[in-house]
C-alpha positions in Angstrom: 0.0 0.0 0.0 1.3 3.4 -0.8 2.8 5.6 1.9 2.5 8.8 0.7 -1.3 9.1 1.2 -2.8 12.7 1.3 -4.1 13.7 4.9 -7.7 13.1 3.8 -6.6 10.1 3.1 -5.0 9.3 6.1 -7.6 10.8 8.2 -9.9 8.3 6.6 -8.0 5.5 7.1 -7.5 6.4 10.8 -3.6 6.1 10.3 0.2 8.5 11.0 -1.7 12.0 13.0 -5.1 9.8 13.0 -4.1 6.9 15.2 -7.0 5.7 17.2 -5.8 4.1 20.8 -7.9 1.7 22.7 -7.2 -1.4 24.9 -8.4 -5.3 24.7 -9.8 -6.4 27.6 -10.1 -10.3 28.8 -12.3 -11.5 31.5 -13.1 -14.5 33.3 -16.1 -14.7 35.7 -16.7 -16.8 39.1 -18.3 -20.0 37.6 -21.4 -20.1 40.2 -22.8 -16.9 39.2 -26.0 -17.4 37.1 -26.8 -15.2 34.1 -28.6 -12.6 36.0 -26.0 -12.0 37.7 -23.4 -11.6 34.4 -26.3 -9.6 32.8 -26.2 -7.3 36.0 -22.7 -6.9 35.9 -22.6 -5.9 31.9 -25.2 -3.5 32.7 -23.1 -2.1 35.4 -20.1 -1.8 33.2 -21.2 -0.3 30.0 -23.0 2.6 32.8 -20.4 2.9 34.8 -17.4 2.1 33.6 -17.6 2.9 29.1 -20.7 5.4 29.4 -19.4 7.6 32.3 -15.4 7.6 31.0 -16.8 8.7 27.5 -15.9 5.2 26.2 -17.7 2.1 24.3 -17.1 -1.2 24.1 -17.3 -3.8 21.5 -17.2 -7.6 22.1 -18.5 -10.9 24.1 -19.2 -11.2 27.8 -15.5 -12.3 28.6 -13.5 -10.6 25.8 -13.0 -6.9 23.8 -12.0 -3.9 22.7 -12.2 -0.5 24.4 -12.5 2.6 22.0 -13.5 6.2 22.7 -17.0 6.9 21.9 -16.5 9.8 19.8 -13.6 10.0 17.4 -10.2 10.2 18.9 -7.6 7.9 21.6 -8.4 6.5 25.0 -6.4 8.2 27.5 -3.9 6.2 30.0 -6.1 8.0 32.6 -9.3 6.2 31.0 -7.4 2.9 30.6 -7.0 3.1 34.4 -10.4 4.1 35.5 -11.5 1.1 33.8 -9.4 -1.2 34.9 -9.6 0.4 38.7 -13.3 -0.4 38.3 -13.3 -3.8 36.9 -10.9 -4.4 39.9 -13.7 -3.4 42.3 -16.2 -6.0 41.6 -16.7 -9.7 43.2 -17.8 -11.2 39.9 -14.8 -11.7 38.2 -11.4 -13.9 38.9 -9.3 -12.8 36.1 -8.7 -9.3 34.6 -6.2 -8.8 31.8 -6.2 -5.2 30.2 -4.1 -5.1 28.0 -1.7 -1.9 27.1 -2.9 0.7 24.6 -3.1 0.2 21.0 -3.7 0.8 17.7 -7.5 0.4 17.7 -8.0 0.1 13.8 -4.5 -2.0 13.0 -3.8 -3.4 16.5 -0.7 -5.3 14.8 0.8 -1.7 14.0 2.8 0.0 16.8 1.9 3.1 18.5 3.1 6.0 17.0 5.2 8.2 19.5 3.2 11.7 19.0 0.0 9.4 20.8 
């Protein structure tokens, strides 16, 4: 793919100055909880942890990806509210958040102006 891409172009394609950031998140829940309780939980998090940090998420009940809800990066300080939160609840025995990245191209690095 070419390189020298207009900055419309690049813009569109979310790439160089229009790096999106967002982190993968992996979960694992107590196995005697029913699905109430899961159901419960989910609601909780997508209030409380994606809604009130200005963030969404997209994925299963155990695994996904964290972006910003509007166009642009999730913040270290985002990434940390989350994971503070998810830290905070009885439901879950394994929490894996993963270090910010590309959110469009996750095998690309991070460029260093993000």
């Amino acid at each position: 793919m070419a390189t020298n891409r207009s900055r419309r172009l690049r813009k569109k394609l979310c790439v160089d100055e229009f790096q999106e950031l967002g982190f993968e998140l992996n979960l694992g829940f107590k196995e005697d909880l029913s699905d109430e309780t899961i159901d419960a939980f989910l609601d909780a998090f997508l209030e409380e942890a994606m809604d009130a940090n200005g963030l969404d998420y997209v994925g299963g009940d155990d695994f996904g990806l964290v972006c910003k809800a509007e166009r642009g990066s999730v913040t270290p300080e985002q990434r940390a509210a989350v994971e503070s939160w998810l830290k905070g609840r009885n439901e879950l025995t394994k929490i894996e958040v993963s270090p910010l990245l590309d959110a469009w191209y996750p095998e690309k690095p991070i460029n260093p102006a993000s």
